[in-house]
C-alpha positions in Angstrom: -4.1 -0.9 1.9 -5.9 -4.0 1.4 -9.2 -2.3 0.4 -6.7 -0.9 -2.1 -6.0 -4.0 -3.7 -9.8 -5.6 -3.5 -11.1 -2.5 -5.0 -8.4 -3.0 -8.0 -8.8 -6.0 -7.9 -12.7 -6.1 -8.8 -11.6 -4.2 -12.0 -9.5 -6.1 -13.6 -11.1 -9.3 -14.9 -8.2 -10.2 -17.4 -5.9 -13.8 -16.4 -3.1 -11.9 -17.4 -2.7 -9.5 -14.9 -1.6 -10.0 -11.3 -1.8 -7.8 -8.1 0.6 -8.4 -5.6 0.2 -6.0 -1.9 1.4 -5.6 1.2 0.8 -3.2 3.8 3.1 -0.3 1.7 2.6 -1.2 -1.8 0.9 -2.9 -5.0 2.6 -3.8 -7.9 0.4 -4.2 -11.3 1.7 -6.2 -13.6 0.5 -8.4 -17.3 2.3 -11.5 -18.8 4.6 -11.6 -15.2 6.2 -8.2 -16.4 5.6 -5.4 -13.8 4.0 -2.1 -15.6 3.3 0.1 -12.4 3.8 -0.2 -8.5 2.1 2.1 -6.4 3.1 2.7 -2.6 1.1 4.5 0.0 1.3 5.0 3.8 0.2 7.5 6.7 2.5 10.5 7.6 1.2 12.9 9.9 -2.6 13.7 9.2 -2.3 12.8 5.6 -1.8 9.6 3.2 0.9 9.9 1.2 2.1 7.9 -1.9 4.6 7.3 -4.8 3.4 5.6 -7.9 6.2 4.6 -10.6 6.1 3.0 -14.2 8.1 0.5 -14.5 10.7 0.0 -17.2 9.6 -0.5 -20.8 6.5 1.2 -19.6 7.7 4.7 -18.8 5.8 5.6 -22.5 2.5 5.5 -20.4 3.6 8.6 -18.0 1.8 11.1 -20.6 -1.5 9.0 -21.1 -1.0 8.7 -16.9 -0.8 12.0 -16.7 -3.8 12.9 -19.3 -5.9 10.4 -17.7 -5.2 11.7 -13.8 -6.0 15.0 -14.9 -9.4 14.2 -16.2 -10.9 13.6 -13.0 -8.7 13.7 -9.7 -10.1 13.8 -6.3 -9.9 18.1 -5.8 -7.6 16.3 -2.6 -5.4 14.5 -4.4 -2.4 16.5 -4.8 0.0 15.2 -6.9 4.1 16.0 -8.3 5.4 14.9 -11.3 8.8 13.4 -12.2 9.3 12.6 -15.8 13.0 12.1 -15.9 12.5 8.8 -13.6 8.3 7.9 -14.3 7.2 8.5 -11.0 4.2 10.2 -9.6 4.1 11.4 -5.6 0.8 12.5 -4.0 -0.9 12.9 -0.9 -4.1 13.3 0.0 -6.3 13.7 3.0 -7.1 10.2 5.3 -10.7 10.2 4.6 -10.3 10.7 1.5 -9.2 7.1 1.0 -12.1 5.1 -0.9 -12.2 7.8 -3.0 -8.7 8.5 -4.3 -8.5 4.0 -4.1 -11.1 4.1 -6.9 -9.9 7.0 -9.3 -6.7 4.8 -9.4 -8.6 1.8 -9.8 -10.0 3.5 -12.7 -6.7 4.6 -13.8 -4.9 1.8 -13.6 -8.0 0.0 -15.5 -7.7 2.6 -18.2 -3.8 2.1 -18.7 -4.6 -2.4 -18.8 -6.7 -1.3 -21.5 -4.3 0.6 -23.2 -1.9 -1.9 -23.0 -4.3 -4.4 -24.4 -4.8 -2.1 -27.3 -1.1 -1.7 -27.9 -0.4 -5.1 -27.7 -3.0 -5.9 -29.9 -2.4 -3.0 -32.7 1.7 -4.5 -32.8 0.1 -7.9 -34.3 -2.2 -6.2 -36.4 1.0 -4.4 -37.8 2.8 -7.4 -37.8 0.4 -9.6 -39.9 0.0 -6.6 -41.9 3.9 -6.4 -42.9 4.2 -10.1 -43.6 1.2 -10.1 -45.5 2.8 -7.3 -47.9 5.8 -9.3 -47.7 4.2 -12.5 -49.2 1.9 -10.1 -51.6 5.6 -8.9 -53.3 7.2 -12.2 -53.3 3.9 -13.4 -55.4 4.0 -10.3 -57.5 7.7 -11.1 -58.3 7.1 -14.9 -58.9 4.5 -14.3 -61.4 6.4 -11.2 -62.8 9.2 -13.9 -63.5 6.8 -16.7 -64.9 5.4 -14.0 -67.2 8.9 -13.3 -68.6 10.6 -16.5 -68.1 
């Protein structure tokens, strides 16, 4: 599991975000607010795993989902639960480095996303005051003209 978290780890170069692991799971997190955790562990000859998006992030589950489906391991096997956000897979033991880094990539590709939202929300909001200060001009110099 620690691979796990050094090969995430490597990708992620942002300040913001922390990875926390153990020896069952890795929680990914930005600004201290959790956004995914992922747990894995052995069971009979195969690794098995649960990966869940947090709350306020459950949104993601479809871009998840788009973005797994793109280029999963052919040994990844994976079950869906929308209702609570959660993903469960398994996949074969020596399959490990691989399946670590197409959730690396993943998990990359949803920080990004994130960013992007986060970013697009300002743009929006400097947008709407801007408007806002554009009408309260308009209707001061409206009133000048008729006062």
């Amino acid at each position: 599991m620690s691979a796990l978290a050094q090969s995430i780890g490597s990708e992620l170069d942002s300040s913001s975000w922390t990875i926390s692991s153990s020896s069952e799971s890795l929680d990914f997190s930005i600004n201290n607010q959790e956004i995914i955790k992922l747990f894995v562990q052995p069971v009979a000859n195969v690794m098995q795993g649960m990966c869940r998006l947090e709350t306020g992030f459950e949104k993601l589950l479809p871009l998840f989902k788009g973005l797994i489906a793109m280029g999963k391991p052919s040994t990844l096997s994976l079950i869906y639960d929308e209702t609570n956000s959660q993903v469960f897979f398994t996949y074969a033991p020596g399959e490990s480095r691989t399946v670590e880094r197409f959730f690396s990539q993943v998990v990359t590709l949803l920080k990004k996303e994130v960013r992007f939202k986060q970013i697009l929300e300002k743009v929006i909001q400097n947008n709407r005051k801007h408007q806002a200060e554009q009408a309260l001009l308009q209707a001061s110099l409206h009133q000048v003209i008729w006062d």
